[in-house]
KEMI-75934 format. One record per residue (C-alpha): chain; x, y, z. Coordinates in Angstrom, 2 decimals. Layout:
N
chaine; xx; yy; zz
A; X; Y; Z
...
***
This chain:
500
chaine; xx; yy; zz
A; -81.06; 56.67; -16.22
A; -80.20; 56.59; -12.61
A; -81.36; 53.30; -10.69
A; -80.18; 54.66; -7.16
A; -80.32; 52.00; -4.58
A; -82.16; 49.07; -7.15
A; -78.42; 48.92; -8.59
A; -77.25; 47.60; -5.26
A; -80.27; 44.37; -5.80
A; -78.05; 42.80; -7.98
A; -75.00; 41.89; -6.52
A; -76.65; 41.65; -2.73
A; -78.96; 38.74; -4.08
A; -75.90; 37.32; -5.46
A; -74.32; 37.69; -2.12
A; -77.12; 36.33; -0.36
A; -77.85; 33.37; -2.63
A; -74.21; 32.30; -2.14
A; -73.80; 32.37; 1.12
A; -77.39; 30.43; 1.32
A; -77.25; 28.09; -1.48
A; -73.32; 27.68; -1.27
A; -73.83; 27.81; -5.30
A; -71.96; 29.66; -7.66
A; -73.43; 29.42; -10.86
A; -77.34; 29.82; -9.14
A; -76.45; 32.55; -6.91
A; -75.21; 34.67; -10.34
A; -78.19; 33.93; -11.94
A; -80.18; 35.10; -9.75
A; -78.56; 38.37; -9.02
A; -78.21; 39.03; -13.00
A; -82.42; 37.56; -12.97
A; -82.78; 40.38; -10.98
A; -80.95; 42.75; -12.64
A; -83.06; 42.47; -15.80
A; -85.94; 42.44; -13.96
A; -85.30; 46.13; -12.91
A; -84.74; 46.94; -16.37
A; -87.87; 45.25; -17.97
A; -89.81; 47.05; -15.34
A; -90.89; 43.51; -13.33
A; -91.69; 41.50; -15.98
A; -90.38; 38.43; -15.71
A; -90.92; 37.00; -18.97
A; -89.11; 39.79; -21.07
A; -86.25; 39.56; -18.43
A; -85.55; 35.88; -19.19
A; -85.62; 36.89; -22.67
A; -83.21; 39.72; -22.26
A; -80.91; 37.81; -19.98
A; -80.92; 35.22; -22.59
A; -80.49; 37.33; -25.43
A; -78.82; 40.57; -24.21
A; -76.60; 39.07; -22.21
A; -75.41; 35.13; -22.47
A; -75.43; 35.37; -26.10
A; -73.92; 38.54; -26.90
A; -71.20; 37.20; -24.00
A; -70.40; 33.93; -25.35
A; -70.24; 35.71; -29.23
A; -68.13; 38.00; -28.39
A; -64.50; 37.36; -29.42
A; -62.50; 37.90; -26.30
A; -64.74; 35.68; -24.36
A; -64.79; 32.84; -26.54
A; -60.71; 32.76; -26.71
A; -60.84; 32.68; -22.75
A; -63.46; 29.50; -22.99
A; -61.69; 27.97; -25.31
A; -58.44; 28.28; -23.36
A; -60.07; 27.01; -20.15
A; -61.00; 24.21; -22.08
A; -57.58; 23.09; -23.30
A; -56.24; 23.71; -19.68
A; -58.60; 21.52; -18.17
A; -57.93; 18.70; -20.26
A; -54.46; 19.55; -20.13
A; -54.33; 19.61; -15.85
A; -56.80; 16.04; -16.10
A; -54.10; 14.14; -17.61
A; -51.71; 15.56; -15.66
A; -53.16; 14.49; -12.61
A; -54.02; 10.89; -13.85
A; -50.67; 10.36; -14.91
A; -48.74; 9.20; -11.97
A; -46.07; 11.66; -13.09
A; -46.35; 13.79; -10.07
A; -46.14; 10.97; -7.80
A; -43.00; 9.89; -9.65
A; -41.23; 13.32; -8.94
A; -41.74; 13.38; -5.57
A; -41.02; 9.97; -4.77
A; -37.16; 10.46; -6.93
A; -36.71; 13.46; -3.70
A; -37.45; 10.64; -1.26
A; -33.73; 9.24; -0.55
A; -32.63; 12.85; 0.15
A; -35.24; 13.17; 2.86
A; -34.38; 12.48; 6.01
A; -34.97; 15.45; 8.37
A; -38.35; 16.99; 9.44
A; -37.00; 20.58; 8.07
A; -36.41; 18.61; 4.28
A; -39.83; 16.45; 4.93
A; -41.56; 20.00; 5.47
A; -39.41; 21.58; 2.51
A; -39.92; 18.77; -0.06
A; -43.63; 18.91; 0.35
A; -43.87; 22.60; 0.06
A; -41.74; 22.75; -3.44
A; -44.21; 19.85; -4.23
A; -47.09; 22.12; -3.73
A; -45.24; 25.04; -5.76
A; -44.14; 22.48; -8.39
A; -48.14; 21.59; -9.28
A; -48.70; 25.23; -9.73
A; -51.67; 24.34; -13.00
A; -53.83; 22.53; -10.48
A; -54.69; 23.85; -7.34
A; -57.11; 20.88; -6.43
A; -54.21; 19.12; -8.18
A; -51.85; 19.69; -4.89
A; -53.51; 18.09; -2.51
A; -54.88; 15.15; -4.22
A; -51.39; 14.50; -5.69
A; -48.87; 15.57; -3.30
A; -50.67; 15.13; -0.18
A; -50.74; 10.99; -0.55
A; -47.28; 11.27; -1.95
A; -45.80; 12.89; 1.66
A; -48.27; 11.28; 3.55
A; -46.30; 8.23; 4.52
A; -42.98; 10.47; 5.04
A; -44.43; 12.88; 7.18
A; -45.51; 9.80; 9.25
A; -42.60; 8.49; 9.52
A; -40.49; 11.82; 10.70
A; -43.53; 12.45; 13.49
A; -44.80; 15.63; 11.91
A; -48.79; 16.18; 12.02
A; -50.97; 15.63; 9.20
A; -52.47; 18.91; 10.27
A; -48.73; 20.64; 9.22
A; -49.25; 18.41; 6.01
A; -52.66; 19.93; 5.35
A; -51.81; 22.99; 6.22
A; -48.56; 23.07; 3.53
A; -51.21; 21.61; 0.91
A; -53.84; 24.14; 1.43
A; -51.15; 26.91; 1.43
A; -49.14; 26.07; -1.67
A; -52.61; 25.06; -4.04
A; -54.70; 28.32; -4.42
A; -51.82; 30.78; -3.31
A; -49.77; 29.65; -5.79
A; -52.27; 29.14; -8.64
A; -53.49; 32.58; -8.17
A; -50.11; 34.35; -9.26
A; -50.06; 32.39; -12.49
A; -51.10; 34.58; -15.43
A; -51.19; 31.33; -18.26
A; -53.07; 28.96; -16.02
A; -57.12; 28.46; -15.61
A; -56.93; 30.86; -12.49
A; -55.14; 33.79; -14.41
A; -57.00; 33.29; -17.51
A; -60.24; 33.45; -15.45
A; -59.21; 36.37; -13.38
A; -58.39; 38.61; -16.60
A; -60.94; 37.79; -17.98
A; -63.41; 39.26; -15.18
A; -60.51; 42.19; -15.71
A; -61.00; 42.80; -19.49
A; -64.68; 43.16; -19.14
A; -64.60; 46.01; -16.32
A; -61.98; 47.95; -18.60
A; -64.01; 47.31; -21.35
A; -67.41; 48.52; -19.30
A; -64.81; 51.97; -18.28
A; -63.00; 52.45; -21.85
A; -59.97; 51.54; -20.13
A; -57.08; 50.62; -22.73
A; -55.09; 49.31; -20.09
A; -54.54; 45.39; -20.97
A; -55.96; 42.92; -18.66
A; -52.21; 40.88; -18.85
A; -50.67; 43.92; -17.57
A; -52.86; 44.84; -15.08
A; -52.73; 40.58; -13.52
A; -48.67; 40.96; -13.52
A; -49.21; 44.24; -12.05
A; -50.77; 42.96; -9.26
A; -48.72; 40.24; -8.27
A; -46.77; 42.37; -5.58
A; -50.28; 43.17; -4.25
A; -51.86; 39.68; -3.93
A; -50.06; 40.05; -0.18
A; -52.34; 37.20; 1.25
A; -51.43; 34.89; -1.42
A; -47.60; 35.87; -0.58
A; -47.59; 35.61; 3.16
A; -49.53; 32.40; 3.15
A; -46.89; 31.22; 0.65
A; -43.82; 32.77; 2.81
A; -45.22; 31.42; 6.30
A; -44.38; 27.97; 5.33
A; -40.55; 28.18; 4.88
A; -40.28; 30.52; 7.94
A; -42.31; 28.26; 10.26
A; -40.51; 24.73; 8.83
A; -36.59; 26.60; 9.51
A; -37.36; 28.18; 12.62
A; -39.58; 25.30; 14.16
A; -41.80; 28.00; 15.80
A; -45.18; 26.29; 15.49
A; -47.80; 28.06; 17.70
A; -51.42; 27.62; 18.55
A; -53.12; 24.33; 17.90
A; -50.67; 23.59; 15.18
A; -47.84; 23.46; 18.16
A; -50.67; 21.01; 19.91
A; -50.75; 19.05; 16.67
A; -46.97; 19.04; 16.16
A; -46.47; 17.79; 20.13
A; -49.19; 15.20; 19.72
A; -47.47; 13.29; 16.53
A; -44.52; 12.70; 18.29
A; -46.56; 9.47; 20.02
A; -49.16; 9.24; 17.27
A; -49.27; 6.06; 15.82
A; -51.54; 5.33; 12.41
A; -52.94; 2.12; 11.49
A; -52.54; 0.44; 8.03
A; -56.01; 1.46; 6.87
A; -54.68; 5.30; 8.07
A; -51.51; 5.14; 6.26
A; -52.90; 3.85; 2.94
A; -51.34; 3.07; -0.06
A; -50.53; 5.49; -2.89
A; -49.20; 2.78; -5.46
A; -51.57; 2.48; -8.13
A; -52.35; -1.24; -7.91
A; -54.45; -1.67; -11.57
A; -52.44; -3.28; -14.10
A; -53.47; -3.93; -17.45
A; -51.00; -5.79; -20.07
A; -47.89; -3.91; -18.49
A; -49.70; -0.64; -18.53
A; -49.56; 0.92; -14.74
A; -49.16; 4.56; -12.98
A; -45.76; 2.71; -11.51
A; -44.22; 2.97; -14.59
A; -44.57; 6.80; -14.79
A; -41.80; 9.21; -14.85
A; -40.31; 12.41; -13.05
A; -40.22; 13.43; -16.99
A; -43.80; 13.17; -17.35
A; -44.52; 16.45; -15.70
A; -40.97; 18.43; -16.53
A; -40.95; 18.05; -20.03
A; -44.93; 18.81; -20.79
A; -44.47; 22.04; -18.80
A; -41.51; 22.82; -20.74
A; -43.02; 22.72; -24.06
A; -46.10; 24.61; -23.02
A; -43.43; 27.36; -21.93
A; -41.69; 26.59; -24.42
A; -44.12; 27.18; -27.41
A; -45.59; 30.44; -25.20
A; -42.24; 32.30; -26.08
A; -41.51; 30.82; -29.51
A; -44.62; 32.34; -30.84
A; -44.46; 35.86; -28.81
A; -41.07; 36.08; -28.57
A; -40.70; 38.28; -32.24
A; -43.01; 40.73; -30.67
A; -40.84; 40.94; -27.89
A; -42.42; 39.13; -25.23
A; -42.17; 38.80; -22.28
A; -40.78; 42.35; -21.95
A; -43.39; 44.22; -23.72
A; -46.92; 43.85; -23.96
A; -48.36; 42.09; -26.52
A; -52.03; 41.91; -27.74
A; -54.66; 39.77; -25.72
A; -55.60; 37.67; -28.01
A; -52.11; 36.83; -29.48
A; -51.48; 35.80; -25.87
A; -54.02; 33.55; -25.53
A; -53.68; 31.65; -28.80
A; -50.30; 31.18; -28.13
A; -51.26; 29.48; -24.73
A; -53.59; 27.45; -26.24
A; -50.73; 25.93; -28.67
A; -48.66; 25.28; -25.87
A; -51.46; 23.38; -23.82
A; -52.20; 21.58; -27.05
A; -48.57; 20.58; -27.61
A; -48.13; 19.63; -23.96
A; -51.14; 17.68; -23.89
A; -49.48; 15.80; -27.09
A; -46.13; 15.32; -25.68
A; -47.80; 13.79; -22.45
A; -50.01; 11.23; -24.50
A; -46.76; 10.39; -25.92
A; -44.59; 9.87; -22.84
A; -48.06; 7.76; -21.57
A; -46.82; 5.56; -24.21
A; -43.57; 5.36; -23.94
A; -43.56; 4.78; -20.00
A; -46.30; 2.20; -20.24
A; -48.88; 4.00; -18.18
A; -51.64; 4.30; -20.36
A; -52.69; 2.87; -23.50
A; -53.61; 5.83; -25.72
A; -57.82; 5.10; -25.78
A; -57.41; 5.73; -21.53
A; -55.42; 8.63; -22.43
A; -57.17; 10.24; -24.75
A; -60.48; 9.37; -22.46
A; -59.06; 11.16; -19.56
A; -58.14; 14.37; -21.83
A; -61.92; 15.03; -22.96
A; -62.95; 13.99; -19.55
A; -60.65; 17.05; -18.45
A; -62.29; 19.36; -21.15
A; -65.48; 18.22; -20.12
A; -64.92; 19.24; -16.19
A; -64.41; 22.55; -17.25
A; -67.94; 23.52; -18.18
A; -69.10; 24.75; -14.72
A; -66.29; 27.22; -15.43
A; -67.40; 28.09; -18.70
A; -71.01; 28.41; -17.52
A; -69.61; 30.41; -14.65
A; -67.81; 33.03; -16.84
A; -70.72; 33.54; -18.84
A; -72.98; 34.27; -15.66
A; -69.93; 36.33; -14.29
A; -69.41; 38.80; -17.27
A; -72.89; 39.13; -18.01
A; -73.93; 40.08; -13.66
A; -70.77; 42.59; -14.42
A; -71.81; 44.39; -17.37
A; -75.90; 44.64; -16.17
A; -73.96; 46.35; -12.83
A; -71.94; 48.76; -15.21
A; -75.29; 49.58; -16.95
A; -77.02; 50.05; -13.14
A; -74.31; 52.23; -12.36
A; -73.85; 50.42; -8.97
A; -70.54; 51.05; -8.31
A; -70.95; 54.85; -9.33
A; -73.80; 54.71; -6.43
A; -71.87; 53.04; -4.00
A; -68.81; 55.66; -4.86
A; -70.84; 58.78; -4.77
A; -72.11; 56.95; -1.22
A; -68.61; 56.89; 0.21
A; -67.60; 60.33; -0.98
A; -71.21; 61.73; 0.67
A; -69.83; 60.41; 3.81
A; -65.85; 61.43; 3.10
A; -64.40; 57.97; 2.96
A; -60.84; 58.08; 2.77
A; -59.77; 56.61; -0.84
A; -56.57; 55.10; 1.07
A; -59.40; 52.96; 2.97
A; -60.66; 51.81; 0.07
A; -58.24; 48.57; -1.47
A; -58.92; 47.34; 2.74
A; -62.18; 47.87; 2.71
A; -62.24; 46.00; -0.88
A; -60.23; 43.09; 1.21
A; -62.47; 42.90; 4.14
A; -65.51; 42.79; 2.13
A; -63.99; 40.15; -0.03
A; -62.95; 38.07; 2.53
A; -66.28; 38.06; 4.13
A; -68.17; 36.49; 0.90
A; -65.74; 34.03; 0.28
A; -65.43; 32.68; 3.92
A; -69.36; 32.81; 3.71
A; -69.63; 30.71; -0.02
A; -66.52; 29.02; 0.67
A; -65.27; 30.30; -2.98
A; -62.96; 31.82; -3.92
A; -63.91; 31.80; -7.75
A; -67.70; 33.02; -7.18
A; -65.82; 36.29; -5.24
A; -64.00; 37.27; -7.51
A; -66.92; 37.49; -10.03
A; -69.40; 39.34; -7.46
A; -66.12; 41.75; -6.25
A; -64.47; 42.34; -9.48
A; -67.04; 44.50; -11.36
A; -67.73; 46.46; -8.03
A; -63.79; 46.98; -7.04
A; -62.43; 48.02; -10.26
A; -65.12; 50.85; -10.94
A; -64.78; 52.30; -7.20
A; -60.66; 51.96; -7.94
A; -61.32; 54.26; -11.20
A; -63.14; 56.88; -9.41
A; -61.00; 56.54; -5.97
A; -57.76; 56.86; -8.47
A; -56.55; 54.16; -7.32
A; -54.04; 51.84; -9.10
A; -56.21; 49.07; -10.82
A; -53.36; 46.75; -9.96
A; -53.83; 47.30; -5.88
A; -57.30; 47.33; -5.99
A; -57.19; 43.64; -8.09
A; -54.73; 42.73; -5.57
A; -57.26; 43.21; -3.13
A; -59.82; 41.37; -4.37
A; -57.87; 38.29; -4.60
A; -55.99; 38.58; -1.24
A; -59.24; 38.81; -0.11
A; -61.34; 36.18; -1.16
A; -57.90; 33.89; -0.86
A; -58.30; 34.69; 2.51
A; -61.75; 34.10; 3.04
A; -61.47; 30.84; 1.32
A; -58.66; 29.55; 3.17
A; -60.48; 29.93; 6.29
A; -64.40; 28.46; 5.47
A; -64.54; 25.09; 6.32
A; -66.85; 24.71; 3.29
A; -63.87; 25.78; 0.92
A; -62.97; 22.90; -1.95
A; -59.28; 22.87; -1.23
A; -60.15; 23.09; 2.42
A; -61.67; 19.95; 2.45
A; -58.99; 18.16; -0.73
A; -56.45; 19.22; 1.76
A; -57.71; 17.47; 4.35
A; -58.65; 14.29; 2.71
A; -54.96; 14.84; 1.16
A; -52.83; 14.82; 3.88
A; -54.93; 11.75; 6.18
A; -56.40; 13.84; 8.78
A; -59.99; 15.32; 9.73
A; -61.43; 18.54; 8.13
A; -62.25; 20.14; 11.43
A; -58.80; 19.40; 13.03
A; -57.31; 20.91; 9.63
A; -59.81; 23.93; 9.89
A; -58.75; 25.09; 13.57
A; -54.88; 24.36; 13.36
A; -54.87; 26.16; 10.03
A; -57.38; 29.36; 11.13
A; -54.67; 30.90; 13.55
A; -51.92; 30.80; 10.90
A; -54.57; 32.16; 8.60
A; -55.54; 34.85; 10.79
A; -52.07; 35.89; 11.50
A; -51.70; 36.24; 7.73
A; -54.94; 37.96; 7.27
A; -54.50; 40.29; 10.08
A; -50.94; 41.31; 8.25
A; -52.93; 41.81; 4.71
A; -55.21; 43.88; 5.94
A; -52.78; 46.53; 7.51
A; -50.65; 45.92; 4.42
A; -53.68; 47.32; 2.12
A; -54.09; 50.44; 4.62
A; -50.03; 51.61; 3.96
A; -50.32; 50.37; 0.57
A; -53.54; 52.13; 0.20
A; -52.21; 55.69; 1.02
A; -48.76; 54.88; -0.19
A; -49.84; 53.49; -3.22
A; -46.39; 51.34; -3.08
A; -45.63; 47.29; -3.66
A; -43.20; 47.45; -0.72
A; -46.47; 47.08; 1.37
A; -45.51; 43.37; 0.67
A; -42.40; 43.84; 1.71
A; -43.44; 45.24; 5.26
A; -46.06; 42.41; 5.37
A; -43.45; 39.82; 5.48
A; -41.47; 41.72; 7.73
A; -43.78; 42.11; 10.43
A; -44.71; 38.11; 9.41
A; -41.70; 37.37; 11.20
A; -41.35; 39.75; 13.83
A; -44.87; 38.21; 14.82
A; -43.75; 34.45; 14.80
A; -40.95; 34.84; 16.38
A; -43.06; 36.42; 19.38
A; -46.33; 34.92; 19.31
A; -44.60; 31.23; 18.98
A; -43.74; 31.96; 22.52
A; -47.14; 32.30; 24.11
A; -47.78; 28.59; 25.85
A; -50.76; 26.58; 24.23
A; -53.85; 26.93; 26.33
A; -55.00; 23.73; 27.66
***
């Protein structure tokens, strides 16, 4: 049965509830509410029942989607004690005595960012009050501190197949191909589109090329100009020593070890157990992968209790407190999934993405427009709900259909989504690591928000006329030109004066 223009109800009120509501998990109800309302004819007592019993159940029973729950529940408590163990701080602090340039200050805290790659909120809540005080010190802005954070926490993140943000990503994969009959594995597909997540990569990139040729512009270059006579009180400064002691037990006593060695052993175990099925160089099945992950968060998480214990940081009741605490925190991420895959396969069974393809070949619409239209489109929702998360559960089940029909490479039109949404995100003032960033790195969210928007802009601009080439190219090197014509841009933009 053909719905026609009903199929597009759906994912608009999810659209519109977000950008209202600035609610995830309510604005996919309601567009999946809606969604079996058209197929129980209006009534909206059978569609609570269906969407109860056609949907979240037969989601959360299903065998793929419980192994992705209960991953994202080990990786939460797994990223919780992380955080609350004062290991970060450790490791940066041990690069302190080989700081003392503004290029190494700016350098330091960006391979701080990359280093936390399991936590994107993790970044700026742990090296943002780390580099604080340094950055002060060498007269660079807490807006380029900000700035750094916000650019090395989600960018990052988002290229990581074994952490929550590639776990949740192919997940939202695996249940288009499974909607299409698509064999195609979702792990595959996620490294696949790593060269296409160009945002993510010029975001990344910018930092380095900005920090070694000095070439601030904008009101970053303001911001940088200004901190040469800023001067922050005591209160402003703060203090990131953990002063709570309790019978020797304190976050002083942690260790650079205490985040090298539990990332080693979750690597570590990851390979171990795929490695006689010839991992990573050939694919290997889903659910192998993910049990294998699991181990390694679970032997991580063990090793890190112990090291707790050793170092004197926590006793292990605190420890072990923190862990669930972690597990628990992932539940609006479980609950999201759910909502997520169960909106995507009520739009497979609308057939909205068939009516929104047969739309765009009515009016000719060039297939090599389609990954930037995907981008633009994505970008908007996400700087509208200031998630990045929520978009890629309203844009996956729409962008992945259209990118079977169109032919296109599922890879580039995934790459898409993300860079999109990523980019969206990075500019809404109302984004999570927006704001952490700020609050990280000492300075206001709106002076954050307009120093950062230009150098997102720049970046977005770049993405956008990557996904054109690589939309009629069908070619990774589009990230390759991106960064080329990232520099080519600095270098002459940085020129312009700064408008009074």
């Amino acid at each position: 049965m053909s719905y026609g223009v009903l199929s597009l109800l759906p994912p608009i009120v999810a659209v519109v509830m977000a950008i209202k509501s600035k609610n995830v998990i309510l604005s996919l109800f309601c567009g999946g509410f809606v969604g079996t309302l058209i197929f129980c004819m209006g009534n909206p007592f059978l569609a609570v029942k269906s969407m109860i019993g056609d949907y979240f159940f037969v989601q959360l029973t299903d065998s793929y989607n419980a192994g992705v729950i209960v991953l994202v529940i080990f990786i939460g408590g797994f990223i919780k004690l992380m955080e609350k163990s004062g290991g970060a701080q450790a490791f940066s602090k041990s690069v302190y005595r080989f700081v003392n340039t503004k290029l190494k200050a700016q350098m330091c805290a960006w391979f701080g960012g990359i280093l936390i790659f399991f936590s994107d909120l993790g970044t700026p809540l742990l090296v943002g009050p780390v580099f604080r005080p340094l950055f002060d010190k060498m007269k660079i802005s807490r807006e380029k501190l900000a700035w750094i954070l916000d650019s090395t926490s989600s960018p990052v993140a988002i290229m990581i197949p074994f952490i929550g943000w590639g776990v949740y990503i192919m997940g939202l994969i695996q249940a288009e191909f499974d909607n299409l009959g698509v064999t195609q594995s979702d792990y595959t597909t996620f490294v696949q589109a790593i060269p296409f997540q160009i945002y993510a990569i010029l975001a990344i990139i910018m930092i380095p090329l900005i920090a070694f040729t000095k070439r601030d512009f904008s009101q970053m270059k303001r911001a940088e100009t200004e901190a040469q006579t800023r001067e922050y009180s005591l209160e402003e400064v703060g203090d990131s020593a953990d002063a709570e002691k309790k019978e020797g037990y304190s976050k002083q006593n942690a260790s650079p070890l205490m985040v090298v060695l539990p990332i080693l052993v979750v690597f570590a175990t990851l390979f171990i157990t795929l490695a006689p099925q010839g991992f990573p160089f050939k694919k290997v099945d889903g659910n192998e992968f993910r049990v294998a992950l699991t181990m390694g968060y679970f032997f991580g998480t063990l090793v890190l209790m112990v090291l707790a214990r050793i170092f004197r940081v926590q006793v292990f009741k605190e420890t072990f407190r923190i862990y669930v605490d972690g597990m628990k925190g992932m539940t609006d991420v479980a609950v999201t999934l759910i909502l997520a895959w169960s909106l995507g396969s009520m739009i497979s069974a609308l057939g909205t993405a068939d009516f929104i393809v047969n739309g765009m070949k009515a009016m000719q619409f060039s297939a090599g427009l389609v990954p930037a239209a995907i981008f633009l489109f994505g970008a908007f929702v996400s700087f509208s709900t200031g998630s990045s998360w929520g978009t890629f559960a309203i844009m996956m089940p729409l962008a992945i259909p259209m990118a079977h029909a169109f032919s296109i490479p599922y890879a580039l039109a995934v790459g898409a989504v993300l860079s999109g949404g990523l980019f969206g995100d990075h500019c809404s003032p109302i984004s999570d690591t927006t704001i952490l960033s700020s609050t990280g790195a000492g300075c206001g969210l709106v002076d954050h928000v307009k120093t950062q928007l230009p150098y997102a802009c720049v970046n977005g601009a770049i993405a956008l006329l990557a996904f054109v080439f690589a939309g009629f190219t069908r070619s990774p090197l589009a990230a390759v030109l991106a960064v080329a014509v990232l520099v080519a841009v600095i270098m002459v933009w940085s020129r312009r004066p700064v408008k009074a």
